[in-house]
N, C-alpha and C positions, 0 to 999 in steps of 0.2 A: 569669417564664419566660425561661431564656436562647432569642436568637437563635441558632441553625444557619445557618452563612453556608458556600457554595460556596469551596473552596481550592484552585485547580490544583495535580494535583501532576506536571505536567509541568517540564521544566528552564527556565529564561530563559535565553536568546540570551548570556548573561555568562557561565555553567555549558557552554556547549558548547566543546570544543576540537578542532582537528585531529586526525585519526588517532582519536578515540573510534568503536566500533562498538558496534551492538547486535543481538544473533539473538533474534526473535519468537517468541512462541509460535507454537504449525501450528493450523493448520485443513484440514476436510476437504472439499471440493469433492464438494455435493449435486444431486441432479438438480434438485430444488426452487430451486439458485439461479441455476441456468441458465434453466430456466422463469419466472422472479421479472425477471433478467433480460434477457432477451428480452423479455418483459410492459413492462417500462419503457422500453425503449430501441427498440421494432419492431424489433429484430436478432433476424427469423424465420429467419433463413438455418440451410438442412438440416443445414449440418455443427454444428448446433449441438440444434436442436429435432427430428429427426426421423432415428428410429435406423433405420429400415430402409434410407434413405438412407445415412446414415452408414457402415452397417454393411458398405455397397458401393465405398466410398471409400476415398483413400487413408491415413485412419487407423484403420478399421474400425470406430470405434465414431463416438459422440457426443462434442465437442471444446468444451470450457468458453470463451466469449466472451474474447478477451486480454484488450479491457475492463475483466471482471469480473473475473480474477485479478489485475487492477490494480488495481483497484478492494479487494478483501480486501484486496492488499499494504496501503495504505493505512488501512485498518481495523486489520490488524494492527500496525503502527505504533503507531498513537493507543491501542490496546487494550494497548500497552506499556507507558503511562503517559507515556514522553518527553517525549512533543509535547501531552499533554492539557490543556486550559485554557491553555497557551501560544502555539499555534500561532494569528497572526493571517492567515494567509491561505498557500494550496499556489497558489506563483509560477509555477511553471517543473515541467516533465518529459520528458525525452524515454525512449524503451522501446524496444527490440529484442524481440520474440518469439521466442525458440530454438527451445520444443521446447511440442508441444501439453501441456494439462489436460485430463484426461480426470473423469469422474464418479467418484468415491472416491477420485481425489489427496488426497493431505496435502501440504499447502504450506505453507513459513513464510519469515520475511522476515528478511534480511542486511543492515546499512548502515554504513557507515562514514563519516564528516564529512573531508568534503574541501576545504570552504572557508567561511571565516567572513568576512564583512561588516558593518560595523555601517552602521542607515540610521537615526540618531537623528532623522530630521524623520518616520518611519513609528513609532517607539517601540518599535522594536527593532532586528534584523537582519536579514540571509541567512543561513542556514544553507545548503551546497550537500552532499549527502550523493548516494554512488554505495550502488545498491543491487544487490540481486540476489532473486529469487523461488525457490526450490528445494523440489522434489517427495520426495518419502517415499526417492528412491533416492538424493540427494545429486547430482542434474544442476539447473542451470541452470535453470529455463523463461524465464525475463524477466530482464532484466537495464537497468538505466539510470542515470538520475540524474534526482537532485528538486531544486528547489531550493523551501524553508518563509521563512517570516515569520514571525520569532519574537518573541512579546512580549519587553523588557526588565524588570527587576527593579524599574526606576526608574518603570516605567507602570503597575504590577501595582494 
């Protein structure tokens, strides 16, 4: 019987260059994952779980956790394949919030590699990538930069 053995087919820290970008697939921002996370996180707050609230504020509805549309950005990422089975550790992030998530945004993810590092005593590098979050209308919502630990080829 052959073995089946796990392959990342994420890139190694040697495959990344400056100036490479990549655009994610979208995903749709559900009531379910706002509920899901608030459930994990106790981030009950109104403008998030409770529409009659909301619905008196000043976005009128219900406002998806920045958290959590951080939190997909990164999902959609890894669900790009890039980073999958490579990525030994999310170092660094900083985020701007722009513009709310509401419940049935489509959201997908933007990145571009801005700085490479090698840290051969970790077995791989830094990667430093600027990203950006963007809603079904082509605005902004989140915008930052990541910096990953990426395995090398040599450690694989």
């Amino acid at each position: 019987m052959t073995k089946l053995t796990y392959q990342p087919r994420g890139r190694y820290f040697e495959q990344f260059e400056i100036g490479q970008q990549l655009v994610t697939a979208a995903r749709t921002i559900t009531e379910s994952d706002i509920v899901t996370f608030a459930g994990m996180t106790g981030d009950y707050n109104q403008i998030h779980t409770d529409a009659e609230f909301a619905a008196k504020d000043t976005f009128g509805q219900r406002v998806a956790h920045g958290m959590l549309v951080q939190s997909i950005a990164t999902g959609l990422a890894v669900q790009s394949g890039i980073i999958e089975g490579t990525v030994l550790a999310f170092r660094e992030q900083s985020a701007k919030f722009s513009l709310p998530v509401f419940i049935g945004d489509t959201v997908h993810v933007e990145l571009k590699i801005t700085e490479i590092k090698a840290l051969p005593r970790l077995g791989g590098g830094n990667i430093n990538m600027k990203y950006a979050v963007y809603n079904q209308h082509g605005k902004a919502v989140q915008r930052g930069d990541w910096v990953m630990l990426i395995k090398s080829q040599n450690n694989s």
